[in-house]
Jmol script that loads the backbone (N, CA, C; Angstrom):
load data "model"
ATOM      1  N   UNK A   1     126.791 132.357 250.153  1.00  0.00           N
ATOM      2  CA  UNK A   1     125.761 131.482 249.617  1.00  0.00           C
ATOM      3  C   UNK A   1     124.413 132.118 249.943  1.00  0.00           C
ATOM      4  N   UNK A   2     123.609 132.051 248.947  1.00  0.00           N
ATOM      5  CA  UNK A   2     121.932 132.284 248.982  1.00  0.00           C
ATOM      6  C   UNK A   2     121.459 131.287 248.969  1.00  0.00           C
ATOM      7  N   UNK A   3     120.095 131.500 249.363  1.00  0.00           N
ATOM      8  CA  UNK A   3     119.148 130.477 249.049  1.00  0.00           C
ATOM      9  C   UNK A   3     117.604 131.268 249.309  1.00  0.00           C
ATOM     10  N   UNK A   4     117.241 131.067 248.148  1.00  0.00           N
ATOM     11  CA  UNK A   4     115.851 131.844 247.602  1.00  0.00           C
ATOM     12  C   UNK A   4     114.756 130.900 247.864  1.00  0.00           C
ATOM     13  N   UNK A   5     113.753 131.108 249.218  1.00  0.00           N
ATOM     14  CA  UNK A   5     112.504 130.472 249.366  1.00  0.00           C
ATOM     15  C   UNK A   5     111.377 130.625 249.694  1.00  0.00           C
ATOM     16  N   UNK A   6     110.385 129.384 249.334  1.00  0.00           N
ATOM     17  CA  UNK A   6     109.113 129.786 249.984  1.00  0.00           C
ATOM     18  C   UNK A   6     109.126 128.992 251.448  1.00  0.00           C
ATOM     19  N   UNK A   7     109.229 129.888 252.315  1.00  0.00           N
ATOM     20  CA  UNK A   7     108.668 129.018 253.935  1.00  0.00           C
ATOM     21  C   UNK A   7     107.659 128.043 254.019  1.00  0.00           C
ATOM     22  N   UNK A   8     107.011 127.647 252.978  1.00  0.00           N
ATOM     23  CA  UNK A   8     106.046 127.182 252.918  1.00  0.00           C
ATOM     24  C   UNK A   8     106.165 125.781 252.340  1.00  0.00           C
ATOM     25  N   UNK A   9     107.164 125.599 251.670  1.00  0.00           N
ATOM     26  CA  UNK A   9     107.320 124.941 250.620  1.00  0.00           C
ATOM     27  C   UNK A   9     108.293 123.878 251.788  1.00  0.00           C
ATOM     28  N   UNK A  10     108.161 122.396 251.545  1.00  0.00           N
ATOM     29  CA  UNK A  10     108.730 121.163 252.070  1.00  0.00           C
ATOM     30  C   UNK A  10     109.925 121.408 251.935  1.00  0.00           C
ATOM     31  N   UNK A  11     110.164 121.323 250.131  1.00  0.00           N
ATOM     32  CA  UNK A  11     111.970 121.523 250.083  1.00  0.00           C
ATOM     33  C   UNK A  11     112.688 121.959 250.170  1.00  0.00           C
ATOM     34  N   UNK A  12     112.339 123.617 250.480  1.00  0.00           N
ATOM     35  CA  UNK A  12     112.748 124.702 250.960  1.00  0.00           C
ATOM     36  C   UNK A  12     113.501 124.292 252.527  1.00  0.00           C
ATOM     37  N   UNK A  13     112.551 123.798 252.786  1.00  0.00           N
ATOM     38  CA  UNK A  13     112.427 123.745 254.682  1.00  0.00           C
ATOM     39  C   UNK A  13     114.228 122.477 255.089  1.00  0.00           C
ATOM     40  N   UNK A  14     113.748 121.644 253.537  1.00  0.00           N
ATOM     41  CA  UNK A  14     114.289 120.497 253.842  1.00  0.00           C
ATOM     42  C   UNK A  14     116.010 120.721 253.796  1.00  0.00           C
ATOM     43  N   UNK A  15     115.998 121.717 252.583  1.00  0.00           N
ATOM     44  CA  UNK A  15     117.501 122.521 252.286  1.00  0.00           C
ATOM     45  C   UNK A  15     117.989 123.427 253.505  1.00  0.00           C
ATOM     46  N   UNK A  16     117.343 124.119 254.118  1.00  0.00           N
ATOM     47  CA  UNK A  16     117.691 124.806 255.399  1.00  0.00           C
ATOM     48  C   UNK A  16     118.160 124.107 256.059  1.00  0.00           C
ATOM     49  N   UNK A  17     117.760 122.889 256.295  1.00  0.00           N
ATOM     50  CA  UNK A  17     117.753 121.845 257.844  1.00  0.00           C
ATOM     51  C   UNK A  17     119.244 121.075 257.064  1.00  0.00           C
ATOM     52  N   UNK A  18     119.448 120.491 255.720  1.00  0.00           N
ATOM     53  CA  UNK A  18     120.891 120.069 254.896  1.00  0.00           C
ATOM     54  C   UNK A  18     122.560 121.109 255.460  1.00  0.00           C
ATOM     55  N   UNK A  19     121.502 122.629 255.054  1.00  0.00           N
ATOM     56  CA  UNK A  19     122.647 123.417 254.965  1.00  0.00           C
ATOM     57  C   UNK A  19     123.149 123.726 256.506  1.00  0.00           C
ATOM     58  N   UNK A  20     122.217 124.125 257.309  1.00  0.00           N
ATOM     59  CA  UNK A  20     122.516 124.104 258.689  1.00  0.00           C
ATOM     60  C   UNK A  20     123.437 122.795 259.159  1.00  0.00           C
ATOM     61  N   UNK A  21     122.612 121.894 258.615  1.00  0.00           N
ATOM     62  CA  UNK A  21     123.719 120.277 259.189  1.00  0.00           C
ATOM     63  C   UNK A  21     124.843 120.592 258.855  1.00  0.00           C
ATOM     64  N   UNK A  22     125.159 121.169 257.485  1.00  0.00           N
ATOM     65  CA  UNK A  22     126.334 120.984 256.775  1.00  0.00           C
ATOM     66  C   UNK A  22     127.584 122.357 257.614  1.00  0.00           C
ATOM     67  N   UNK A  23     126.665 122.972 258.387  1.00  0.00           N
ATOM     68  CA  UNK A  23     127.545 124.301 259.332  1.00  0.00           C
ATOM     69  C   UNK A  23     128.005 125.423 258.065  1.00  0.00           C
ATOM     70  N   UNK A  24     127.219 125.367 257.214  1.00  0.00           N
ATOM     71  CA  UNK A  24     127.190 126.314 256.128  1.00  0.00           C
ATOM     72  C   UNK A  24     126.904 127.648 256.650  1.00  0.00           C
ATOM     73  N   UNK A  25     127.247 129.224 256.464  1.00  0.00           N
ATOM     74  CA  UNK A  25     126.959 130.236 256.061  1.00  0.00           C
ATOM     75  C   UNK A  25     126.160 130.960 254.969  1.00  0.00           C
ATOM     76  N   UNK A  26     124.948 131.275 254.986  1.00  0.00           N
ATOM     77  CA  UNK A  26     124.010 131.507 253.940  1.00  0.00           C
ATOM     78  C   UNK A  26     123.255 132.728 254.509  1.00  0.00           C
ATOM     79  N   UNK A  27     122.418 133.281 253.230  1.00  0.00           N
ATOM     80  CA  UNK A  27     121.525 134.460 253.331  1.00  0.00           C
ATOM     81  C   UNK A  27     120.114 133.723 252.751  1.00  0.00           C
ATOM     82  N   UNK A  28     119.040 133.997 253.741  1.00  0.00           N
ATOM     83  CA  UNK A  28     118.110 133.237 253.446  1.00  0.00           C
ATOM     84  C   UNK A  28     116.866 134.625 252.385  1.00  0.00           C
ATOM     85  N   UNK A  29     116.665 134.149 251.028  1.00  0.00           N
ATOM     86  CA  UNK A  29     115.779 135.218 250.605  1.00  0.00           C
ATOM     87  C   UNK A  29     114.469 134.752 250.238  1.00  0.00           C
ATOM     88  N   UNK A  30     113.453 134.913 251.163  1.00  0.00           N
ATOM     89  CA  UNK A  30     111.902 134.866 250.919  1.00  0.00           C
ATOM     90  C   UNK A  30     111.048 135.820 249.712  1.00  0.00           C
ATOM     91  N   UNK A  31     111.861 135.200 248.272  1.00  0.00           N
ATOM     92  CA  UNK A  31     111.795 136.071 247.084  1.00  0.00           C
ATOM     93  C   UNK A  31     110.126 136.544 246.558  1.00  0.00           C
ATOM     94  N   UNK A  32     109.410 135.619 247.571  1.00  0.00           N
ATOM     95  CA  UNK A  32     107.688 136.054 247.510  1.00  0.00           C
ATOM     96  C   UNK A  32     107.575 137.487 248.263  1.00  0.00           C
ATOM     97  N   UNK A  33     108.163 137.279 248.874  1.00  0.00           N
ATOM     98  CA  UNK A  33     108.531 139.142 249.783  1.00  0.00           C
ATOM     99  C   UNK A  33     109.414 140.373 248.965  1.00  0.00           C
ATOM    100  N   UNK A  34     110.718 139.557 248.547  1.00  0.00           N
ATOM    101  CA  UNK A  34     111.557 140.177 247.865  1.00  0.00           C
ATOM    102  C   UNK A  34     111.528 140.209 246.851  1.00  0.00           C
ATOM    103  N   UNK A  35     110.591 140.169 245.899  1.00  0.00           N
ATOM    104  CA  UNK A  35     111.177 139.287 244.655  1.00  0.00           C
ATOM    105  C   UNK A  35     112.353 139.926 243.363  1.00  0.00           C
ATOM    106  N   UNK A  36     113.048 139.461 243.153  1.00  0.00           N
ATOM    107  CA  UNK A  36     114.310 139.320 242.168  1.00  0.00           C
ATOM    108  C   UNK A  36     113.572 140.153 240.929  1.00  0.00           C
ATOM    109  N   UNK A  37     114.641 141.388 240.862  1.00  0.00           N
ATOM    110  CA  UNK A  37     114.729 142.024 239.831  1.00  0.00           C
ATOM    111  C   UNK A  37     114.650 140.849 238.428  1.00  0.00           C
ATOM    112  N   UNK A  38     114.324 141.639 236.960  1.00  0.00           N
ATOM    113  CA  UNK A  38     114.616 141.194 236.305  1.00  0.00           C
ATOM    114  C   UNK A  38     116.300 140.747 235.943  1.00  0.00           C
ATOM    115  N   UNK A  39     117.229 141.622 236.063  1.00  0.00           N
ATOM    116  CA  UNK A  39     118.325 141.433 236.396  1.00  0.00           C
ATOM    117  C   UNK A  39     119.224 140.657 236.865  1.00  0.00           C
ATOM    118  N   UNK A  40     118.460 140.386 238.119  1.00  0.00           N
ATOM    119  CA  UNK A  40     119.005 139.099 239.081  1.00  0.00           C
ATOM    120  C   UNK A  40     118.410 138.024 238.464  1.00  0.00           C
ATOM    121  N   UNK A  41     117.040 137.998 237.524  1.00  0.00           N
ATOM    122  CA  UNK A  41     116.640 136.614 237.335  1.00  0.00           C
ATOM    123  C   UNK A  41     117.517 136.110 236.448  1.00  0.00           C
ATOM    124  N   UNK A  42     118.209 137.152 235.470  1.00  0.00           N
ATOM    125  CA  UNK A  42     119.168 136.772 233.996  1.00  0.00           C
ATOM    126  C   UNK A  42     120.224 136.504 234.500  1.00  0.00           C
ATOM    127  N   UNK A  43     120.294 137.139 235.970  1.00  0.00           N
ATOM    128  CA  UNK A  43     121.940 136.657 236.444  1.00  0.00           C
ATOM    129  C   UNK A  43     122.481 135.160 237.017  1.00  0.00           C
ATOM    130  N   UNK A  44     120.977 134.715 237.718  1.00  0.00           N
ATOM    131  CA  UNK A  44     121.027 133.463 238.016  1.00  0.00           C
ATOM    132  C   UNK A  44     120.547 132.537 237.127  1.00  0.00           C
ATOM    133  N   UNK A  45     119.650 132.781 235.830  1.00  0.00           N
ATOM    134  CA  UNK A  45     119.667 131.501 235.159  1.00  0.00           C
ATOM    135  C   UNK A  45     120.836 131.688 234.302  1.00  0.00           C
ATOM    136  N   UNK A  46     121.798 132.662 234.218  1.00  0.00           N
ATOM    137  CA  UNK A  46     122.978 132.098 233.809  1.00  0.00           C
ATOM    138  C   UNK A  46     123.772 131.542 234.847  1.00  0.00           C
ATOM    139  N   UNK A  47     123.960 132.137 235.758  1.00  0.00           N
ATOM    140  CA  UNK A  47     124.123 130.543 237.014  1.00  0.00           C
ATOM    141  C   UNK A  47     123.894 128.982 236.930  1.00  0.00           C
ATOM    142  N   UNK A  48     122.916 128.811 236.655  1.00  0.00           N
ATOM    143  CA  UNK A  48     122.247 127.759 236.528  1.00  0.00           C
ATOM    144  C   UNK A  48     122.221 127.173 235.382  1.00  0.00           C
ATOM    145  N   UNK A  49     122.557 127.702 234.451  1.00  0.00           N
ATOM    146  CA  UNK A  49     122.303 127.313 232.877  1.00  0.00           C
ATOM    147  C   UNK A  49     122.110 126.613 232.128  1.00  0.00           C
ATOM    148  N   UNK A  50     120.506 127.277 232.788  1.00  0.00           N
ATOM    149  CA  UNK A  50     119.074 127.003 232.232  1.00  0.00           C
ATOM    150  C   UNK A  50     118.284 128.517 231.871  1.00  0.00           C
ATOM    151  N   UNK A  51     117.218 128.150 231.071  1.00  0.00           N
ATOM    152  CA  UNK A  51     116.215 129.077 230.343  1.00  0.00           C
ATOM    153  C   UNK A  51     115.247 128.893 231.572  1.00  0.00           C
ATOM    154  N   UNK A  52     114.610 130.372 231.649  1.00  0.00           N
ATOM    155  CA  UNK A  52     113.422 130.805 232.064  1.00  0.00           C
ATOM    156  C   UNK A  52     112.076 129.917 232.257  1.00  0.00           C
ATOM    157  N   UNK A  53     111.818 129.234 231.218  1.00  0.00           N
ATOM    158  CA  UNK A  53     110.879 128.237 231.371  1.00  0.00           C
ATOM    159  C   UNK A  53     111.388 127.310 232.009  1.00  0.00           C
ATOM    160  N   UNK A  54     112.313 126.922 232.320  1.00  0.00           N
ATOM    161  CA  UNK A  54     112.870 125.406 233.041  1.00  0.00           C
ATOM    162  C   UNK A  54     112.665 125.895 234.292  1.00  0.00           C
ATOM    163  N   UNK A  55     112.539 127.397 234.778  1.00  0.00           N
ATOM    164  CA  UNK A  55     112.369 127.121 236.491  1.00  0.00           C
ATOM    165  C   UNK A  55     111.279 127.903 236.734  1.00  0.00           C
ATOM    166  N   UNK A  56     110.470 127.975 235.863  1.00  0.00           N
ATOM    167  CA  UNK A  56     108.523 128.019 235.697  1.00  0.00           C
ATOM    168  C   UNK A  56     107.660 127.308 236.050  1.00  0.00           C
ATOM    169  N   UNK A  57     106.943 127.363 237.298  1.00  0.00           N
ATOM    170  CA  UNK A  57     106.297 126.267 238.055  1.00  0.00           C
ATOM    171  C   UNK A  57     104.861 126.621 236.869  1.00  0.00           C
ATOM    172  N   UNK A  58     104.273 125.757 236.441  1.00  0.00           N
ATOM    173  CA  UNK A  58     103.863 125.880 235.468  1.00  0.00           C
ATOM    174  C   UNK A  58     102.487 125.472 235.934  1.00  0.00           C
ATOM    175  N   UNK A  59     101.670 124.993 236.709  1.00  0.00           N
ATOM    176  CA  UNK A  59     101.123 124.628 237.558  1.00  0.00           C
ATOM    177  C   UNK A  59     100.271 125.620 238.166  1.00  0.00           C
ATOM    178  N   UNK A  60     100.756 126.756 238.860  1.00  0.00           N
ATOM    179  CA  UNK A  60     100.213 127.827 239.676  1.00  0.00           C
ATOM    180  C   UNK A  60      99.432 128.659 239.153  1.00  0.00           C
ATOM    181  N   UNK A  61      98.498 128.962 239.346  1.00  0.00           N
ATOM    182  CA  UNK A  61      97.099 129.020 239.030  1.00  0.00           C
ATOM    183  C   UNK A  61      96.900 130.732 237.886  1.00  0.00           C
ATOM    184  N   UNK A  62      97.949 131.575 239.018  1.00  0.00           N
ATOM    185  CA  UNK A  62      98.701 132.772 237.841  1.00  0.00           C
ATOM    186  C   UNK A  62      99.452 131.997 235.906  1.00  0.00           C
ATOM    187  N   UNK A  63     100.208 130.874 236.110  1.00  0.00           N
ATOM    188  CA  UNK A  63     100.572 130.437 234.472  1.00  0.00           C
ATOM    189  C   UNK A  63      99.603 130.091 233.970  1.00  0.00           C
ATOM    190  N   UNK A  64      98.797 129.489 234.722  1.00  0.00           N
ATOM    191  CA  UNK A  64      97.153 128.957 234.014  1.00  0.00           C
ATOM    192  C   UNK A  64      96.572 130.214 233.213  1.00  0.00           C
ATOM    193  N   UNK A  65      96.170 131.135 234.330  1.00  0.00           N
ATOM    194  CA  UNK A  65      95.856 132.532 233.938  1.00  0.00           C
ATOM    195  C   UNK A  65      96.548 133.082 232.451  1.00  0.00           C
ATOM    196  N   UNK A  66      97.811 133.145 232.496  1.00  0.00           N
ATOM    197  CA  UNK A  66      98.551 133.823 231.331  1.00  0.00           C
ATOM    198  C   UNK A  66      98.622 132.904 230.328  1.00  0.00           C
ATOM    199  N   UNK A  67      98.370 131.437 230.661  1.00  0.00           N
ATOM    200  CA  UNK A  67      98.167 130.839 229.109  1.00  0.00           C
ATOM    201  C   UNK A  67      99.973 130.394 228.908  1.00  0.00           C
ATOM    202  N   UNK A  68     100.682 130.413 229.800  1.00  0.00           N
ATOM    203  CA  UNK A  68     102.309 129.979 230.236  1.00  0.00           C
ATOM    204  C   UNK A  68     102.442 129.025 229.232  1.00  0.00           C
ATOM    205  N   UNK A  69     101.947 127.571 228.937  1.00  0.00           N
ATOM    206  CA  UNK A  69     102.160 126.679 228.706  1.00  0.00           C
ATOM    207  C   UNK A  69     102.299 126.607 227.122  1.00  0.00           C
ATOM    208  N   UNK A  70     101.089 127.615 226.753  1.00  0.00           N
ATOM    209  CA  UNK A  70     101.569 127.957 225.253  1.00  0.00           C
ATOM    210  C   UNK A  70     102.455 129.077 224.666  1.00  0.00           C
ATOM    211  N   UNK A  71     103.032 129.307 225.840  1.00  0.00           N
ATOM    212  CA  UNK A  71     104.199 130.714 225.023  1.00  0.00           C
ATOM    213  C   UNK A  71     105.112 130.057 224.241  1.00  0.00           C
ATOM    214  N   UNK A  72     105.792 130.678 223.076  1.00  0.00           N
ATOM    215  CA  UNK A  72     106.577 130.447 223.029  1.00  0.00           C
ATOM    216  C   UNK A  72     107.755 130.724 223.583  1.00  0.00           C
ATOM    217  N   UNK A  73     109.378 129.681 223.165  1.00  0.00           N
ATOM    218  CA  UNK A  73     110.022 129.291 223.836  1.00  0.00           C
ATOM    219  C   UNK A  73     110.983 129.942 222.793  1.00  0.00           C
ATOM    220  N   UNK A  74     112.558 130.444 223.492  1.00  0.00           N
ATOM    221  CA  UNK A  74     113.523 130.850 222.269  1.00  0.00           C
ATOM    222  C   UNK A  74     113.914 131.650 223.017  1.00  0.00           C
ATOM    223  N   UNK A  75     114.604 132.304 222.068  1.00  0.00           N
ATOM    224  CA  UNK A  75     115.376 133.906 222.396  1.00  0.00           C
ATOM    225  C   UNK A  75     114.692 134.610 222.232  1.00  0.00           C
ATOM    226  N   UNK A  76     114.091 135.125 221.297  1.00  0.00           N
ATOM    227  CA  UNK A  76     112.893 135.789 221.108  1.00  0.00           C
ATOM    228  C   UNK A  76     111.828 136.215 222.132  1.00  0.00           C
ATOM    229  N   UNK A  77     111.220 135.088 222.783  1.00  0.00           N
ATOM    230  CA  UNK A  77     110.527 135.194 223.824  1.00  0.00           C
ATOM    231  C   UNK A  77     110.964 134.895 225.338  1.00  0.00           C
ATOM    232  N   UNK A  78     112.320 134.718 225.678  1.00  0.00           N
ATOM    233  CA  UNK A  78     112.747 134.524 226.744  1.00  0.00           C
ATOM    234  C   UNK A  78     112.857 135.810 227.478  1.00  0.00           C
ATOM    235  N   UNK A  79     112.502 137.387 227.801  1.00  0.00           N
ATOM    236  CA  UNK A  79     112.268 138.630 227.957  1.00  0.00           C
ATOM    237  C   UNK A  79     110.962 138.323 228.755  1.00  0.00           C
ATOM    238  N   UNK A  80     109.738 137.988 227.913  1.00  0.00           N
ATOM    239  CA  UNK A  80     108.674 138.044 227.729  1.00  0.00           C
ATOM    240  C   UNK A  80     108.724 137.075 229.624  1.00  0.00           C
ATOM    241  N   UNK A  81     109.450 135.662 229.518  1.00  0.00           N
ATOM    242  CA  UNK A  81     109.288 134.863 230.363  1.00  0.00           C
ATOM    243  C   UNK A  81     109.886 135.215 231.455  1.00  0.00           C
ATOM    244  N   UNK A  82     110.900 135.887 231.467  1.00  0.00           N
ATOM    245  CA  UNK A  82     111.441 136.470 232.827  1.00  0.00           C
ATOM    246  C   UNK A  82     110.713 137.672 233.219  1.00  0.00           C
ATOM    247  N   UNK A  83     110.056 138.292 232.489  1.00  0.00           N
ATOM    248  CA  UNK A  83     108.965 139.797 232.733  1.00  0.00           C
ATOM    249  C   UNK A  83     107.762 139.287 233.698  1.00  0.00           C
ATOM    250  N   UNK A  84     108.056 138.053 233.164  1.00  0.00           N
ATOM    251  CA  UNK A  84     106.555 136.949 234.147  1.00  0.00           C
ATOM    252  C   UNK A  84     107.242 136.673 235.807  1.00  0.00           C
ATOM    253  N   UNK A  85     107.882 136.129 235.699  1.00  0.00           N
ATOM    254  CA  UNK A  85     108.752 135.662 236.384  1.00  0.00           C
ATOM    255  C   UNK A  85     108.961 137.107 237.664  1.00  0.00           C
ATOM    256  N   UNK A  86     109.894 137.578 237.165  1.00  0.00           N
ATOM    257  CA  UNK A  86     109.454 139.109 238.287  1.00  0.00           C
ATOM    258  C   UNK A  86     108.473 139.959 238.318  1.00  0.00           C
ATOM    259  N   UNK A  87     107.084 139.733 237.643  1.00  0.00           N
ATOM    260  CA  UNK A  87     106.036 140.412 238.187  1.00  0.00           C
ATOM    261  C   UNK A  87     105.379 139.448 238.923  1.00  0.00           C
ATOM    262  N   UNK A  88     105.743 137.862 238.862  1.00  0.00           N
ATOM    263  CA  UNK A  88     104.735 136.848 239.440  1.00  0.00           C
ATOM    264  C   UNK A  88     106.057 136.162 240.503  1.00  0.00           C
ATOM    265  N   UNK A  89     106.800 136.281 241.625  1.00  0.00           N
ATOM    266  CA  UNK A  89     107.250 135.929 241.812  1.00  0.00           C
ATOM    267  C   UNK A  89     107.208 134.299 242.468  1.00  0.00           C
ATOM    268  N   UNK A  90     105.741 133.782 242.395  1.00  0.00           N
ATOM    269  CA  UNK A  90     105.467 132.527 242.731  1.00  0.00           C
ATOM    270  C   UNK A  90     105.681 131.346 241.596  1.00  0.00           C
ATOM    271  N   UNK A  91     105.760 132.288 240.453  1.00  0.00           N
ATOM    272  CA  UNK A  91     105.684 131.309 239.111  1.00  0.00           C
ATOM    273  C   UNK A  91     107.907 130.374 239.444  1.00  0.00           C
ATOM    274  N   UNK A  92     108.111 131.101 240.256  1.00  0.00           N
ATOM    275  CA  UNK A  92     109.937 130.660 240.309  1.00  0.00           C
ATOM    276  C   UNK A  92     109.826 129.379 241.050  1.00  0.00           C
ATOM    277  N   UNK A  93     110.901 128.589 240.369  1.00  0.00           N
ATOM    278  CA  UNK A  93     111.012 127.076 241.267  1.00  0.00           C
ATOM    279  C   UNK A  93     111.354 127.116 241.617  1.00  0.00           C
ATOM    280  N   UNK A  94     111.696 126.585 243.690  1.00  0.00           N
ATOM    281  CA  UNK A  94     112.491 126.503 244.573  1.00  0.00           C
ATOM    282  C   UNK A  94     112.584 125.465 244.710  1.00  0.00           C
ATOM    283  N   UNK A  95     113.403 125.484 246.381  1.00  0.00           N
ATOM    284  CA  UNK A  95     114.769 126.518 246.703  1.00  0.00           C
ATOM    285  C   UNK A  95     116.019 127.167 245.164  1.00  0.00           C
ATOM    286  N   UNK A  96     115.837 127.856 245.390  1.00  0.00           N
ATOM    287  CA  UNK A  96     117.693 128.025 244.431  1.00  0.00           C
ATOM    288  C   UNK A  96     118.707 128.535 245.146  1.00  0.00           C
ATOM    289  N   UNK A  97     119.721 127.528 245.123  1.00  0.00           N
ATOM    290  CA  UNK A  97     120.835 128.021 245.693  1.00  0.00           C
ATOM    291  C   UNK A  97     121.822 128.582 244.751  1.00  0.00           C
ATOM    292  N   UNK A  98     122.458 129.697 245.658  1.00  0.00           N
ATOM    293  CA  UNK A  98     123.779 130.465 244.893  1.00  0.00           C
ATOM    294  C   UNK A  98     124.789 130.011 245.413  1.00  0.00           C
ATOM    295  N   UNK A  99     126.395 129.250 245.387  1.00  0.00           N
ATOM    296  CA  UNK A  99     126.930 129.291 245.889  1.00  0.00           C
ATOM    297  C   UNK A  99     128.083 130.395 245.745  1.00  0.00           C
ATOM    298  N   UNK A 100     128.776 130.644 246.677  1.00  0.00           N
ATOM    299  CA  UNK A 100     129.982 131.624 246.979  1.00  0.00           C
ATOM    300  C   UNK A 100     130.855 131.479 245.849  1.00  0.00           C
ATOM    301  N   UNK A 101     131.085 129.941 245.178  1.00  0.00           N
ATOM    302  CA  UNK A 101     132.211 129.766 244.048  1.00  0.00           C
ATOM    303  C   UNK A 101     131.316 129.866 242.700  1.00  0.00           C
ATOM    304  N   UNK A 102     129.810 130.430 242.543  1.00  0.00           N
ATOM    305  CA  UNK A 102     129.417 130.336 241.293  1.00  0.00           C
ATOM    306  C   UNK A 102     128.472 129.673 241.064  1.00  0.00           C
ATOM    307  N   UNK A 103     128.251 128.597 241.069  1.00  0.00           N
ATOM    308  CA  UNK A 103     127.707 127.373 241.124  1.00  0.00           C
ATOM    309  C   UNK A 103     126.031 127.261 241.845  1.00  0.00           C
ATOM    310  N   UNK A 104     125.498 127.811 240.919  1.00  0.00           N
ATOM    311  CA  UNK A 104     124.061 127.630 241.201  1.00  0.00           C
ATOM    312  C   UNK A 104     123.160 126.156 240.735  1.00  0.00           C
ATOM    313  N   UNK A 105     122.044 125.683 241.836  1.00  0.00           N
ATOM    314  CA  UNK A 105     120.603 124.841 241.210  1.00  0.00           C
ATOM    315  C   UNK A 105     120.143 125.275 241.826  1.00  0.00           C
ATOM    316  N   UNK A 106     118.444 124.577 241.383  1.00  0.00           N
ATOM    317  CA  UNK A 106     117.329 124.419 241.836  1.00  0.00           C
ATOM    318  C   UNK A 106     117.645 123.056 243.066  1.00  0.00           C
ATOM    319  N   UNK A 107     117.394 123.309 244.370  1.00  0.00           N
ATOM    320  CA  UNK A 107     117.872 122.196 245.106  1.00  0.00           C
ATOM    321  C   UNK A 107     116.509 121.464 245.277  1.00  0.00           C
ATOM    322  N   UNK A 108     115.890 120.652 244.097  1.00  0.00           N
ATOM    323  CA  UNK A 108     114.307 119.813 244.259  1.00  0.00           C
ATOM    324  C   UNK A 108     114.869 118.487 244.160  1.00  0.00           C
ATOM    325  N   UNK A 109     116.021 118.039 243.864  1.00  0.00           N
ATOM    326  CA  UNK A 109     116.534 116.972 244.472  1.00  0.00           C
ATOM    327  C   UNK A 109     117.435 116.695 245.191  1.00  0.00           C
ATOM    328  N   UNK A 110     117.739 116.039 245.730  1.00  0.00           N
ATOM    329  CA  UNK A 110     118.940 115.692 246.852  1.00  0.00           C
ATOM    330  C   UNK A 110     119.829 115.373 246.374  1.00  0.00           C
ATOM    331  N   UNK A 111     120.621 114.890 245.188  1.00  0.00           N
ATOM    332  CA  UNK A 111     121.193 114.973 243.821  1.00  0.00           C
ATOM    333  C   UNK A 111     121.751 116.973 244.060  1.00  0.00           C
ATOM    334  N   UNK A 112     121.162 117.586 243.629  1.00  0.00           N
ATOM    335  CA  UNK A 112     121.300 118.879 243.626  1.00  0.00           C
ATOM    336  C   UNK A 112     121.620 119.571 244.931  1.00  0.00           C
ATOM    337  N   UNK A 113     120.728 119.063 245.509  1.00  0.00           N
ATOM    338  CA  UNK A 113     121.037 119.965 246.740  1.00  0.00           C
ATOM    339  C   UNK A 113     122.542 119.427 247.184  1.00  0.00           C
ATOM    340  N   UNK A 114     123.065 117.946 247.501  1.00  0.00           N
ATOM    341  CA  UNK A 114     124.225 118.133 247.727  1.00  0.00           C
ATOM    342  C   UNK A 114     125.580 118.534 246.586  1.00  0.00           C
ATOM    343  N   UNK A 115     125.177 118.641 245.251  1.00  0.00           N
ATOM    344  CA  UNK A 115     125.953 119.219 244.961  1.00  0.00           C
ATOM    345  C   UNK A 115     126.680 120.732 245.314  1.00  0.00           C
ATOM    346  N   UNK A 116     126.004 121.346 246.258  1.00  0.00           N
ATOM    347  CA  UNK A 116     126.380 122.833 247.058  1.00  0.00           C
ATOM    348  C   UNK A 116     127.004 122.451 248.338  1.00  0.00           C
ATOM    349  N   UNK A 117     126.508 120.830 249.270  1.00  0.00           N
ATOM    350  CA  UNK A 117     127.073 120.941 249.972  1.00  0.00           C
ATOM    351  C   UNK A 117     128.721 120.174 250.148  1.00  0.00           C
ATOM    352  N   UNK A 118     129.477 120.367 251.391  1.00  0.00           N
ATOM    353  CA  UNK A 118     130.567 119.986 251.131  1.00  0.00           C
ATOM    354  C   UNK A 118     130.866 118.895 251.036  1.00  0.00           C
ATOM    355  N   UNK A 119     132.091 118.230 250.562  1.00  0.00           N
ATOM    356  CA  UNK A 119     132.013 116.382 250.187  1.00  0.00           C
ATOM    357  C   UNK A 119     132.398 115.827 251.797  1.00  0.00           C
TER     358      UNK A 119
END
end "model"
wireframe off; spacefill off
backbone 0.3
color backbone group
């Protein structure tokens, strides 16, 4: 299991303190340090499966900059949005968890987040 975060970030903090309770095994990746190939980003939103814009903090002052809100959306331009995405690695929504069986989210609700952990 992964889990991709900002230290900074509440829910990040809040998923660490879940998964630890839960006596889970994980690799913790501070993707503002590391940030995720383009590669890895196509690998996990097919994980997740969701599009590029769905885990686009749209908000951060870099999408403002690029005008994010009016890109278009599609196949066409979904390249364009992950090219953003790993040159801006803050524009990504956290935490995301990977689990070991496949099974990736965005853990921003507790809904989500325990869907990774065990029943």
């Amino acid at each position: 299991m992964e889990i991709w975060i900002n230290p900074r970030c509440s829910k990040c903090r809040v998923a660490l303190t879940e998964l630890d309770a839960a006596g889970l095994d994980y690799t913790v990746r501070r993707y503002l340090e590391d940030p995720p190939s383009v590669a890895e980003l196509e690998a996990v939103l097919g994980r997740l499966h969701l599009e590029p814009w769905d885990i686009t903090r749209l908000d951060e002052a870099v999408a403002k900059e690029l005008g994010m809100r009016e890109w278009q959306r599609g196949d066409a331009a979904r390249a364009r949005w992950i090219a953003a995405l790993a040159e801006h690695p803050i524009l990504i929504q956290r935490p995301i968890i990977t689990a070991d069986d496949g099974h990736a989210v965005v853990a921003r609700s507790e809904e989500a987040l325990r869907s990774v952990l065990p029943s």
